[in-house]
C-alpha positions in Angstrom: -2.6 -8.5 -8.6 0.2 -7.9 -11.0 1.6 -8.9 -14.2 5.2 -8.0 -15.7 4.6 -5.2 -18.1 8.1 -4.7 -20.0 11.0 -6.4 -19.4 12.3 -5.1 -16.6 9.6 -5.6 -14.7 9.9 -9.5 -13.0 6.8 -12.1 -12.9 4.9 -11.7 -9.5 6.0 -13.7 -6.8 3.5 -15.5 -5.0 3.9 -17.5 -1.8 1.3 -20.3 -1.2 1.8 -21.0 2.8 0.5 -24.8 2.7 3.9 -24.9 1.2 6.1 -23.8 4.9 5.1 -24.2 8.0 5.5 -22.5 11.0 4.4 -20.9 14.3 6.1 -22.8 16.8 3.6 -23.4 20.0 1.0 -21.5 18.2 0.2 -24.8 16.3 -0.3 -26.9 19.3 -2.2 -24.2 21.3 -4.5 -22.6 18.4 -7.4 -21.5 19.8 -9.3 -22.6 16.1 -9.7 -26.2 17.6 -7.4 -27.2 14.4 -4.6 -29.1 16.5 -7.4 -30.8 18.8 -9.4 -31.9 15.3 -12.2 -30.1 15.1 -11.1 -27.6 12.7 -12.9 -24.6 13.4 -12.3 -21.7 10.5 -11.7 -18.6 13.0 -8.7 -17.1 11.7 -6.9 -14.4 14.5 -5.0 -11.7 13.2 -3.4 -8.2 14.3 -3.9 -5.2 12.4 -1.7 -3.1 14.8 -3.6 0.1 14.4 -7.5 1.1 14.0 -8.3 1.6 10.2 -8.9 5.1 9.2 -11.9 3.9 7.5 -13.4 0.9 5.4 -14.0 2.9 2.7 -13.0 1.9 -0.4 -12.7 5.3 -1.9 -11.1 7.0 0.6 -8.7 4.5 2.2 -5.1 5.2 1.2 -3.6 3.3 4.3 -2.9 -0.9 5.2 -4.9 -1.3 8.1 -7.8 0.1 5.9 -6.5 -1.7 2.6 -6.4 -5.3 4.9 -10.5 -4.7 5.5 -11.2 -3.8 1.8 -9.8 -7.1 0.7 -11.7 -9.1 3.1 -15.2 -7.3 2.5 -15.0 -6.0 -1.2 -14.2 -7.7 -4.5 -13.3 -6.2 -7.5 -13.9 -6.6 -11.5 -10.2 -8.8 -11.3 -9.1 -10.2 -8.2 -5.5 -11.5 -7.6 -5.8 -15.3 -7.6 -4.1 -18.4 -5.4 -1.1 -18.3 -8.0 -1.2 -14.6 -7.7 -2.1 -14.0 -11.2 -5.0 -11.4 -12.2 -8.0 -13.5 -11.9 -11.7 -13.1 -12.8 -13.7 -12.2 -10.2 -16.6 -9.7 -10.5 -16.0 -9.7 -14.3 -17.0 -13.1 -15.5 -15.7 -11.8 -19.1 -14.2 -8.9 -20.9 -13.4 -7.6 -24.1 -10.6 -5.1 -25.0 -10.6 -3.5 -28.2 -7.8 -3.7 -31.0 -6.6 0.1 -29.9 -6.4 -0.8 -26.4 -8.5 1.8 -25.4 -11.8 0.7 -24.6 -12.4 -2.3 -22.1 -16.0 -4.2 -22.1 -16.6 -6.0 -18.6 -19.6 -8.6 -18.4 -20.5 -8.5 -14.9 -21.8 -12.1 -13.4 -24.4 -12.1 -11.5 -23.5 -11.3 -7.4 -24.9 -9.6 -4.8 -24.3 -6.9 -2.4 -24.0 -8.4 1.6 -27.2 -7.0 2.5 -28.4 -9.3 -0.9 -29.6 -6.5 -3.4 -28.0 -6.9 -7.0 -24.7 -5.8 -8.3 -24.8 -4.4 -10.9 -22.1 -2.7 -13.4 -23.8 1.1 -11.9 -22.7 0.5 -8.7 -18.7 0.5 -10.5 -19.6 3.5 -12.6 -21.2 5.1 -9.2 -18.4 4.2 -7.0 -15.6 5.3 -9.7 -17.1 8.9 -10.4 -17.7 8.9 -6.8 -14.0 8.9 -6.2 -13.4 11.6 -9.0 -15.4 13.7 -7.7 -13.8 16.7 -6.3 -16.0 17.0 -3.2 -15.1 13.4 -2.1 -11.4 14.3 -1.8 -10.3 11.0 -2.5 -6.0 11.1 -2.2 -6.1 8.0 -5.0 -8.7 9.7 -7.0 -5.7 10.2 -9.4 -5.3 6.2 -9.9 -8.6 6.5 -12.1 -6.9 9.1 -14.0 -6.2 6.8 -17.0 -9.6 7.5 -17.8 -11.1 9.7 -20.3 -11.5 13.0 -18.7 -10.9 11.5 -15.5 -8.4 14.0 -14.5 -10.2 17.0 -16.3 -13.4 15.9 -13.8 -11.5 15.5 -10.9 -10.2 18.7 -11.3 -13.6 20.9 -12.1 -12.8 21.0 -15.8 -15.4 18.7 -16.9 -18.6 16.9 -16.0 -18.8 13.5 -14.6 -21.0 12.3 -17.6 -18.0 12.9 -19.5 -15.8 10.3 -17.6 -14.6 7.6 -19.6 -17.0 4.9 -17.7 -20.4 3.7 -18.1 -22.9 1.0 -17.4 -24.1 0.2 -21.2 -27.0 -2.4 -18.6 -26.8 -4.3 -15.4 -24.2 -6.5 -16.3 -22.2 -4.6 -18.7 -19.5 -1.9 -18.1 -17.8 0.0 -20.7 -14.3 1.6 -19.9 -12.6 3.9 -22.1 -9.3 5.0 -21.7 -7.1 8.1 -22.9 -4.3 5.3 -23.9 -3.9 1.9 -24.1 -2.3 1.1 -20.1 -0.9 -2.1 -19.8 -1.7 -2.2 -16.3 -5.4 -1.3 -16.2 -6.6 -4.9 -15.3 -4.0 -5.4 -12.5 -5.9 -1.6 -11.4 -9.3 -2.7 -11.4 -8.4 -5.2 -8.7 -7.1 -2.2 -6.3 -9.3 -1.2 -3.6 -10.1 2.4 -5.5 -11.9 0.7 -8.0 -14.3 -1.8 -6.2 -17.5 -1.0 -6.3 -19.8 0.6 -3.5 -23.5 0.0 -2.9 -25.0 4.1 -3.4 -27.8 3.7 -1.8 -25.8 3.0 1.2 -23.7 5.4 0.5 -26.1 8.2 0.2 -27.8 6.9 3.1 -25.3 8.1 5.9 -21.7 10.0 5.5 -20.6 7.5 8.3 -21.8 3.9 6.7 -18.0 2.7 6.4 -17.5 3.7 9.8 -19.6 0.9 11.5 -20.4 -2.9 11.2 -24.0 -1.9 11.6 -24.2 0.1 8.4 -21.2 -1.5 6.7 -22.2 -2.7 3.2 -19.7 -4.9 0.6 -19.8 -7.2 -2.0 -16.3 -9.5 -0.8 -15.8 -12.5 0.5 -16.4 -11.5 4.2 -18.3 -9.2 5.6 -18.2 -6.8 8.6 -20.1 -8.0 12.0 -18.5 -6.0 14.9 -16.5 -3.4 14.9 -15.0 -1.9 18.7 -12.9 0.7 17.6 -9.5 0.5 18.9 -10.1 -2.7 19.9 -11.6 -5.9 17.4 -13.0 -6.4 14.2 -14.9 -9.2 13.3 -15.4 -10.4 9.6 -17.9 -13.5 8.9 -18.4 -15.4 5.8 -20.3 -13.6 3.2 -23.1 -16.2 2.2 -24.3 -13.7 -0.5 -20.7 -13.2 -2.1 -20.6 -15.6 -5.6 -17.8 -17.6 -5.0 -18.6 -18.2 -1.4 -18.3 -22.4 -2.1 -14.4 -21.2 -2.4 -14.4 -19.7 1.2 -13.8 -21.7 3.7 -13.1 -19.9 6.9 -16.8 -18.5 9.2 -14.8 -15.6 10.6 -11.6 -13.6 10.9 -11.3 -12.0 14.1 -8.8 -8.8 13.6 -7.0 -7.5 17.1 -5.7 -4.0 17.2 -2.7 -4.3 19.5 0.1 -1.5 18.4 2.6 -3.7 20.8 4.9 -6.0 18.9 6.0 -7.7 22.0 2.1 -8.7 23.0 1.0 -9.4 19.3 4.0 -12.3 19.4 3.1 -13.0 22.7 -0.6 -13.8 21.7 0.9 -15.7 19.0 3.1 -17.8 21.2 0.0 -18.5 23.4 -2.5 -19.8 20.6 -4.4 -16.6 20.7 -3.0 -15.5 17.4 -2.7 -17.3 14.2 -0.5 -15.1 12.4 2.2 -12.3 13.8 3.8 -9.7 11.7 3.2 -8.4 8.3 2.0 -7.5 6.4 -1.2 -6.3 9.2 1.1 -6.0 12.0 4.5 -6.3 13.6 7.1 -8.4 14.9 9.9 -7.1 17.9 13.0 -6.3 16.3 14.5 -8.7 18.8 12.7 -12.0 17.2 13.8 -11.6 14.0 16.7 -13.3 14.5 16.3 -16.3 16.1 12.9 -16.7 14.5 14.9 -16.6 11.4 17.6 -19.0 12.3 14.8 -21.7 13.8 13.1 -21.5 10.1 10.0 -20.7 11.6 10.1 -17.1 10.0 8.4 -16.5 7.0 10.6 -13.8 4.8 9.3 -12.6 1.4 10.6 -9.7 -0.6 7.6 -7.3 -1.9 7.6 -4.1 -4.2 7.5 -1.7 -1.9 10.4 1.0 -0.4 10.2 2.3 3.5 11.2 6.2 2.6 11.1 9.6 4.6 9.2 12.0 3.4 10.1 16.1 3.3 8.1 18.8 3.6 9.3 20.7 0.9 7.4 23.7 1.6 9.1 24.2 5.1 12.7 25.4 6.1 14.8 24.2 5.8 13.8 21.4 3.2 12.8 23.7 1.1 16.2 24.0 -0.2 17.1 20.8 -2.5 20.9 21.2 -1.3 19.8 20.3 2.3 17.4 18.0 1.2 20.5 15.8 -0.3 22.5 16.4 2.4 20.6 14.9 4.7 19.7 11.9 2.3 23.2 11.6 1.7 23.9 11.1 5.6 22.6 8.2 6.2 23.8 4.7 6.4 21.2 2.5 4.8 23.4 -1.0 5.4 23.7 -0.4 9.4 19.8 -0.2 9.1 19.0 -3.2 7.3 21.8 -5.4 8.8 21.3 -4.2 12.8 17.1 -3.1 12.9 15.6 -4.9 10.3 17.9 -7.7 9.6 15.4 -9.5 7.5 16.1 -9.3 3.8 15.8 -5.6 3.3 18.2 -3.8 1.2 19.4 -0.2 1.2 17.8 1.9 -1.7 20.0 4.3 -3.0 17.6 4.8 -5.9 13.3 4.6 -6.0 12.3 1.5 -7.8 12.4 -1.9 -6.2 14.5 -4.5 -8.0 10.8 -5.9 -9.2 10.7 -2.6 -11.4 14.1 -1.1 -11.5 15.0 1.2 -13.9 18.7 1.8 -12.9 21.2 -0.9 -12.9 23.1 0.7 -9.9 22.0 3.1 -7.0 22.4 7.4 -8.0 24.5 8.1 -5.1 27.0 6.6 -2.3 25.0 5.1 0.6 26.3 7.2 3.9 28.1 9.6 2.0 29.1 12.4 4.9 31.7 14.2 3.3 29.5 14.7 0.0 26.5 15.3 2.5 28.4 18.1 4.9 29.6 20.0 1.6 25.9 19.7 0.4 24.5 21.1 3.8 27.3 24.0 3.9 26.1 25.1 0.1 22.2 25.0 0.7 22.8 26.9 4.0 24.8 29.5 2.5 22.1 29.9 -0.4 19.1 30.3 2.1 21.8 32.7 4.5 21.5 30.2 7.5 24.3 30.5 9.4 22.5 27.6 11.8 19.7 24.9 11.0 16.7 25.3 12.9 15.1 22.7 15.0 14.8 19.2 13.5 11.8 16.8 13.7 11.3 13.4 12.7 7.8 12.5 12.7 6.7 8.5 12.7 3.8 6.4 13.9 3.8 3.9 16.8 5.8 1.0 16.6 8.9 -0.6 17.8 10.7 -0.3 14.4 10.1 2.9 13.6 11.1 4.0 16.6 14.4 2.2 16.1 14.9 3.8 12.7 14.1 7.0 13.6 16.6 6.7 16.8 19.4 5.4 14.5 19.1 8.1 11.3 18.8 11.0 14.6 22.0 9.8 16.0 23.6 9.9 12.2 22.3 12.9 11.3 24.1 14.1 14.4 27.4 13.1 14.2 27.1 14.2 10.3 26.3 17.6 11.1 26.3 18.0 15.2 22.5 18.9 15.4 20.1 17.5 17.8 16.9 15.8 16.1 13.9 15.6 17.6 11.4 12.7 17.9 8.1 12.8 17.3 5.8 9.2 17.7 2.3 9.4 16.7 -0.8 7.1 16.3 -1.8 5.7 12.9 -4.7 8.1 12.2 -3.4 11.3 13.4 0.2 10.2 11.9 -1.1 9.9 8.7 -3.5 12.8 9.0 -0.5 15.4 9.8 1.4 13.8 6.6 -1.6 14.3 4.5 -2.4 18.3 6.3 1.8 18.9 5.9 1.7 18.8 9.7 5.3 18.0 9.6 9.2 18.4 8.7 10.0 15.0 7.9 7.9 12.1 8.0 8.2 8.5 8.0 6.4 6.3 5.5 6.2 3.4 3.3 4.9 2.7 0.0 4.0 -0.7 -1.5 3.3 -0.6 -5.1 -0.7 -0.9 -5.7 0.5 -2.8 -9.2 4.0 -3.8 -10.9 4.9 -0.9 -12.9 7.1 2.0 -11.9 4.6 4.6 -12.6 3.1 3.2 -9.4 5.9 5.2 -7.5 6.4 7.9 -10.3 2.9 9.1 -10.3 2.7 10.1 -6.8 4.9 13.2 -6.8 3.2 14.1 -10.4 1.3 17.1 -8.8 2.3 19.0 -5.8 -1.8 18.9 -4.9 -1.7 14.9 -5.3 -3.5 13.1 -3.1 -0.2 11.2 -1.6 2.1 13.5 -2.5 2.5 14.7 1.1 6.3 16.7 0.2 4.6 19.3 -2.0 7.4 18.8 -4.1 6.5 19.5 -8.2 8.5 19.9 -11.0 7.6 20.7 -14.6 10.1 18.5 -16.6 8.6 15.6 -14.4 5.3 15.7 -15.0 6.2 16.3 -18.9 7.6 12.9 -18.9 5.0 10.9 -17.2 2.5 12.5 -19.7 5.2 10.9 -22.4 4.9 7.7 -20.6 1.4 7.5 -20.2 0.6 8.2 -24.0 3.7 6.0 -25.2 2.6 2.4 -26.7 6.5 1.7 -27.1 7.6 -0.5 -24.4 11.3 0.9 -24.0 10.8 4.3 -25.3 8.3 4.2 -22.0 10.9 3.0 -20.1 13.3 5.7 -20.7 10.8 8.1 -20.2 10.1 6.8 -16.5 14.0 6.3 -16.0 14.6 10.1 -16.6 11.7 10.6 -14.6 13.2 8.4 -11.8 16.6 10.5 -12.3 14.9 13.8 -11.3 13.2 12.9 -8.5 16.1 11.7 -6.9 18.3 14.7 -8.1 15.5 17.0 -6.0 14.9 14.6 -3.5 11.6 15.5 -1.6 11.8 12.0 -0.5 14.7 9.6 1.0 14.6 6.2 0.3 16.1 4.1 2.7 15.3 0.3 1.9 12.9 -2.1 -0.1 11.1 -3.9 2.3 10.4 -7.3 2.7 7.5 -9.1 4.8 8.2 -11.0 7.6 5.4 -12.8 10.2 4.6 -16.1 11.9 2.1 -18.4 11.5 0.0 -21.3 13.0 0.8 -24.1 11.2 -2.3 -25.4 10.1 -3.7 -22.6 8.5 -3.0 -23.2 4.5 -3.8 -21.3 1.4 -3.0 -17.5 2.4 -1.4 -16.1 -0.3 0.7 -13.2 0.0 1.6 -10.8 -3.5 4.3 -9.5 -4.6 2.9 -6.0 -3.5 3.0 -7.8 0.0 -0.7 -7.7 0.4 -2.3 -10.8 2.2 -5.9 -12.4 1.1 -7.0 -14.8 3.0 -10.6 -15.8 0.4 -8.5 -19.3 0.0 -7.5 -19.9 3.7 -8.6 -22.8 5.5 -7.3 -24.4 8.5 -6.3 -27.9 8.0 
């Protein structure tokens, strides 16, 4: 869903998967009928954890973000090359300031068949904005006139910079021109929502019964914890394009039975970017060519809770950023393309030619620890926790930084493995000391990652981490219509961050899965998000 946006920002990279083929016995034994002939479109897939909701206002998660694709569709929707396509909007106008955007709406329906119209987007934007929905990525809407001020209880949501001029035409005003804003409107914050339905029941995004979207596919059975099946949307405008009846979504958090099922036909595709493949069959997977590698925009980090000791102290913070050995990471754990990040923006965005400090740096990192301690009078650390959520690899990582960390500075680390919802849950409450997470950019520009740690009460920014100089140059960068002098703004911002460290980047990811062989046209982003609209078995 992205486009480059200055020069250092690279062209999307898309992969089409009629182009490779794997899946080993998968292909012989699908369970689709395709290797017998009869070509049935059921696509099986793991989403390794139950989605926090299918909401597209309040997701913030990918095992929500993997249902919102499936079910909703947006003004722009990223197309089979992976270009920003059409898709709600059939047209749109933006004016010679690039402030103001005019969207003509086509005609489309809702899955329950009442009309779209361009309401249900103003509705389901100031929905989001509004303080009482305590949406986490209300701030992505922020580039709206008084957006931020409404969101914040300083204005009123008539004021908000978006309105339905009549059914099929929406008019979007902006604070400044944001080179971005149509790679935005295909994000998952900024599909529409039906508000009738909404109104109707707090819980309508919680159940197939009351589930309402306007996507591609739409929501038959949900059992929780278990399955989630998705059926072709015969109200959704472009349905002639759709080819598969149903996508059958497991929630298995077991990388060794998700390959398993994959192995035995009852999977089409293993891994990411839904769900996980054993550390152990990367490797061989990788030297057969059956695995499917692909680099995406996106960083796996730890997370501090600035607000509790000892992070609280930026010294310590570094210290233990410092300590760790990225390369023995992404050469013995993830072994699949990853590289160490010694900096915050992947190579897609980069700002900085070279990292800002020396990967598994001890001696720089003991000295650091020694000097934060002796500021905050510690004359020991106090207990340690890593907190991640279920899954072979984290597991591993966590293992592997504990075991650093204690050599560094002989301290024991404790372990702490969560599931999905309450994981992310304690992150979001500052249930923790340091967390594990990952962040995939929602669109190719660094602000993407920047803009998180823009206000301590963000919605993502779980570290509580704020700093004044900071935020004074991502206002700079949002208001600045001069490519580079934008770009120096965001690499001084990128400069700070790192100098106070709330967060530890450790390496930009790649995806890596399996797949049956027969299935053709998924395409995969250069965010790393998967939409299967185009898939077919074949």
């Amino acid at each position: 869903m992205n486009k480059s946006v200055f020069a250092a920002v690279s062209s999307i990279l898309v992969l089409s998967t009629a182009l490779a083929g794997c899946g080993g016995n998968a292909a012989s034994e699908n369970k689709t009928g395709a290797a017998s002939g009869t070509h049935e479109q059921v696509l099986r897939v793991n989403l390794h954890s139950e989605p926090p909701t299918a909401d597209p206002g309040l997701a913030d998660d990918n095992a929500s973000s993997a249902i919102l694709r499936a079910t909703f569709d947006g003004l722009m929707r990223s197309g089979k090359d992976g270009d920003i396509t059409k898709s709600v909007a059939k047209d749109y106008k933006i004016s010679e300031d690039g402030k103001t955007y005019t969207f003509t709406l086509r005609d489309s329906l809702w899955s329950n068949g009442e009309k779209l119209t361009a309401k249900d987007f103003e509705y389901a934007w100031k929905r989001v904005l509004n303080p009482k929905t305590a949406a986490s990525y209300a701030y992505q809407l922020y580039y709206l006139k008084n957006a931020e001020a409404y969101n914040k209880g300083q204005a009123k949501a008539e004021d908000v910079g978006v309105k339905a001029l009549d059914e099929h035409t929406l008019e979007v005003t902006l604070n400044n021109p944001t080179p971005f804003f149509l790679e935005l409107t295909a994000f998952y914050t900024l599909y529409p929502v039906n508000e009738k339905v909404v109104t109707s029941s707090e819980k309508w995004a919680g159940e197939a019964s009351t589930h309402v979207g306007n996507g591609p596919f739409k929501m038959e059975s949900w059992k929780h914890k278990n399955e989630m099946v998705l059926v072709k949307n015969d109200n959704y405008w472009d349905k002639d394009n759709v080819k598969l009846e149903k996508i059958v979504y497991q929630m298995i958090d077991d990388e060794n039975t998700e390959l398993s099922m994959f192995e035995n036909g009852d999977l089409d595709w293993a891994g990411q970017p839904n769900g996980m493949l054993p550390i152990d069959a990367i490797a061989p997977n990788m030297a057969s060519g059956k695995l499917h590698v692909q680099p995406k925009a996106g960083i796996y980090w730890y997370k501090f809770n600035t607000e509790k000791a000892p992070f609280n102290n930026v010294k310590i913070r570094k210290a233990f950023a410092y300590a760790i050995d990225r390369k023995t990471i992404t050469d013995n754990i993830t072994q699949s393309g990853q590289t160490p990040a010694t900096n915050l923006l992947p190579p897609t965005m980069a700002l900085a030619k070279e990292g800002f400090f020396k990967d598994g740096d001890v001696d720089t990192a003991k000295k650091l620890l020694a000097e934060g301690m002796k500021e905050e009078g510690l004359t020991k650390l106090p207990p340690i926790e890593i907190s991640f959520n279920t899954a072979e690899k984290h597991k591993k990582i966590a293992e592997a930084i504990q075991d650093q960390w204690k050599k560094a500075f002989d301290i024991d680390v404790k372990l702490t493995n969560k599931e999905w919802k309450v994981f992310i849950d304690d992150l979001h409450r500052g249930n923790y000391q340091v967390g594990r997470n990952g962040w995939n950019a929602d669109y190719n520009d660094p602000i993407s990652f920047l803009q998180i740690y823009k206000d301590k009460t963000g919605g993502n920014n779980d570290t509580k981490w704020e700093n004044a100089k900071y935020k004074e140059l991502l206002n700079k960068a949002d208001a600045e219509t001069n490519p580079e002098v934008r770009k120096g703004y965001l690499a001084d911002a990128e400069k700070i961050i790192i100098d106070e460290m709330p967060v530890i980047p450790i390496y930009f990811d790649s995806n890596v899965w399996l797949q049956n062989d027969n299935l053709k046209g998924a395409v995969v982003d250069a965010m790393g998000n998967v939409d299967f609209k185009w898939s077919s078995f074949e």
